[in-house]
C-alpha positions in Angstrom: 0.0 0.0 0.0 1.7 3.2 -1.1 -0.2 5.4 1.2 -3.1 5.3 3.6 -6.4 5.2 2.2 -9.0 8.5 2.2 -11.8 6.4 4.1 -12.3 3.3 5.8 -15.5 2.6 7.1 -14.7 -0.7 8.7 -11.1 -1.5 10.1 -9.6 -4.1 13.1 -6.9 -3.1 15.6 -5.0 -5.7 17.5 -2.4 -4.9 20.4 0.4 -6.9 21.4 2.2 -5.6 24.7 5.6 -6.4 25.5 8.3 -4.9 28.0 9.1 -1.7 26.2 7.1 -0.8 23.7 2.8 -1.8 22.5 2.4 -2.6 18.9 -0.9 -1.9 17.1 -1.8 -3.6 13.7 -4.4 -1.9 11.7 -6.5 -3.9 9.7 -9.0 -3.7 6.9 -12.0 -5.8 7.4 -12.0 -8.9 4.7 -16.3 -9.6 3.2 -17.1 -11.4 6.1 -15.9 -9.1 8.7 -13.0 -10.7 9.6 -9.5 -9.1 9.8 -8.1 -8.2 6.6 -5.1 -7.0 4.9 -2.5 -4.7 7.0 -3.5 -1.0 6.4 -0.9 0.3 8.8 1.5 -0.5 11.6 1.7 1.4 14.9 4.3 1.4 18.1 4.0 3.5 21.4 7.3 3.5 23.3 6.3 2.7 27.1 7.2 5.3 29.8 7.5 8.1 27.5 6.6 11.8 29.0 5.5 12.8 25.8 3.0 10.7 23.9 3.9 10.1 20.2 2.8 7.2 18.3 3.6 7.1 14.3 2.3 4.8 12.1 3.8 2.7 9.3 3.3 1.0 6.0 3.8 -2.2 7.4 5.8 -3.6 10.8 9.6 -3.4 9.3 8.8 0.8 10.0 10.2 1.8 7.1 8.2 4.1 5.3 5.6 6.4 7.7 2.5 6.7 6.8 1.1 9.4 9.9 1.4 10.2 13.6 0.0 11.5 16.2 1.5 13.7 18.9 0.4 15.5 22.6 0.9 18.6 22.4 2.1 19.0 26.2 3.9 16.5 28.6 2.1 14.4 30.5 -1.2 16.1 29.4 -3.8 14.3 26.8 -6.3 16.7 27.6 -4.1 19.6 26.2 -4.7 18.1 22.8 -3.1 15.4 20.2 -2.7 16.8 17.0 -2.7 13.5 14.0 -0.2 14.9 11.3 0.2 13.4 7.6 3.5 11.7 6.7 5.0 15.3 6.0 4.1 16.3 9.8 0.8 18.4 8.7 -1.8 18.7 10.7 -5.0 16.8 9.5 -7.2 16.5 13.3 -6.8 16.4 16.6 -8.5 15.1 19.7 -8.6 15.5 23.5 -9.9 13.5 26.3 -12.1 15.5 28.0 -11.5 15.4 32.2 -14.2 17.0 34.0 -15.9 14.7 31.8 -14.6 11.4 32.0 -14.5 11.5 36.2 -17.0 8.8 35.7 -17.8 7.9 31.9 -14.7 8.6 29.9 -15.2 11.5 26.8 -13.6 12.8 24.1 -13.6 15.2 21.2 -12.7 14.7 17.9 -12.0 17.3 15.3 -11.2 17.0 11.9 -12.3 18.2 8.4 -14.1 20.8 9.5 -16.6 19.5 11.8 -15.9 18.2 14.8 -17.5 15.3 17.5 -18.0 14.0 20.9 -17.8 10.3 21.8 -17.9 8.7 25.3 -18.3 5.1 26.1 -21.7 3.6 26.0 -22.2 1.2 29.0 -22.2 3.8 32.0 -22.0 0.3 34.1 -19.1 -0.9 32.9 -17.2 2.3 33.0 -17.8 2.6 36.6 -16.3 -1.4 36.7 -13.5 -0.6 35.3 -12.7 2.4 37.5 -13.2 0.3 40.8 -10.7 -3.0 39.1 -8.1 -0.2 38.4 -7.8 0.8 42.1 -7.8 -2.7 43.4 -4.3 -3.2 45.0 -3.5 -7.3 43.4 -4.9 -5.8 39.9 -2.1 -3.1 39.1 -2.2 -2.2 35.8 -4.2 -5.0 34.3 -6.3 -4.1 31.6 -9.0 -6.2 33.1 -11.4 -8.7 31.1 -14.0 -5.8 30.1 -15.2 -4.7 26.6 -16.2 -1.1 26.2 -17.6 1.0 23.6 -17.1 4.4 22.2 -19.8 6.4 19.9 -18.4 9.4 18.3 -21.3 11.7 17.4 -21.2 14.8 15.1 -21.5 17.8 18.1 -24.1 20.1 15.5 -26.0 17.4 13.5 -26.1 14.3 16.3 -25.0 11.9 13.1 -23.0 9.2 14.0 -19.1 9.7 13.1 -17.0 6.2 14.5 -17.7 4.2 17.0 -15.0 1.6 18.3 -16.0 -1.9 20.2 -13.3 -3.7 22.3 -14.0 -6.9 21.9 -13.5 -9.8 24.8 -10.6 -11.7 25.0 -7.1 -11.4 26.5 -5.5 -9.4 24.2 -6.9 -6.1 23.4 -8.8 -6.0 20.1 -11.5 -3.8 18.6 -13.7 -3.0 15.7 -14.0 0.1 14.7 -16.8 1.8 12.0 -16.7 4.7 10.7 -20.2 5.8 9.3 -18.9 9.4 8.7 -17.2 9.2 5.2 -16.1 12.7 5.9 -13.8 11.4 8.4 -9.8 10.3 7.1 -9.3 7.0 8.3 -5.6 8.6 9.6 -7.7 10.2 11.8 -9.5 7.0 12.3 -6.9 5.1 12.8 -5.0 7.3 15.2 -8.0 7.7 17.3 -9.0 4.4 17.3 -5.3 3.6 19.0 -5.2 6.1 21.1 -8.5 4.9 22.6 -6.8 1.8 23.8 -2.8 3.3 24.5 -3.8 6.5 25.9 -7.0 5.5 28.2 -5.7 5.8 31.1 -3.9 8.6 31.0 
């Protein structure tokens, strides 16, 4: 794939954590809905102050395709801007605090319009806040799928959503209804859901 494509409206992520660094594969979805061909390759560096994640053709990181990048240390609610391969800026989102004390939100903006999403199940948001403070669990993820809808802040239309499905390994589907929205934008979201949660 020489470069990303404009719009995906289905697409798989899969994680794989080790030591130093988590590894994201983005996927198309094949006819049946099952994970496709590699659409890009991602890898946040563990322990970093800053959080920058850039995405590549394909897992030997040769050729970059986009990134994404806070825009202050230590602070995801300052704003992550999602540059092209030539460092532009094409979106941005933010994870909004006051909000999230007890259902996590975010906003999205990007060509021109722009979108909240939060996660669906109010229930298992507040689950998932009580396993993290558990003192055997430490930084588990924990065995619990969650949902984000995205949803277009002036017309209420539906702009990506992104379901974490169960298992051990974090993977999720996400849509992408809005053909407005880049799937670098996407895609970078869609990670950063998972990598940058619990910040």
């Amino acid at each position: 794939m020489a470069t990303a494509p404009a719009h995906v409206p289905v697409f798989h992520i899969r994680q794989k954590v080790t030591f130093a660094v988590n590894r994201y594969r983005v996927m198309a979805a094949g006819p049946d809905g099952s994970e496709g061909e590699l659409l890009a390759f991602a890898q946040q560096k563990r322990f970093k102050l800053k959080e920058e994640v850039t995405f590549y053709a394909d897992d030997s990181r040769t050729r970059a395709l986009f990134s994404f990048k806070a825009r202050n240390v230590l602070d995801v609610s300052s704003g992550i801007d999602v540059l092209d391969a030539d460092g532009r800026p094409i979106g941005y989102f933010k994870k909004e605090f006051a909000k999230s004390l007890l259902r996590s939100t975010w906003t999205l903006a990007a060509g021109g319009s722009e979108a909240r999403g939060q996660e669906r199940s109010q229930l298992i948001a507040v689950v998932r806040r009580v396993w993290k403070v558990l003192p055997w669990v430490g930084d588990l993820p924990g065995p619990f799928p969650f949902h984000f809808d995205f949803v277009d802040t002036g017309s209420g239309q539906p702009v990506l959503s992104s379901q974490k499905r169960a298992g051990l390994r974090d993977r999720y589907v996400v849509t992408v209804p809005d053909e407005r929205l880049d799937f670098r934008v996407a895609a970078a979201l869609g990670v950063a859901l998972d990598a940058l949660q619990s910040r």
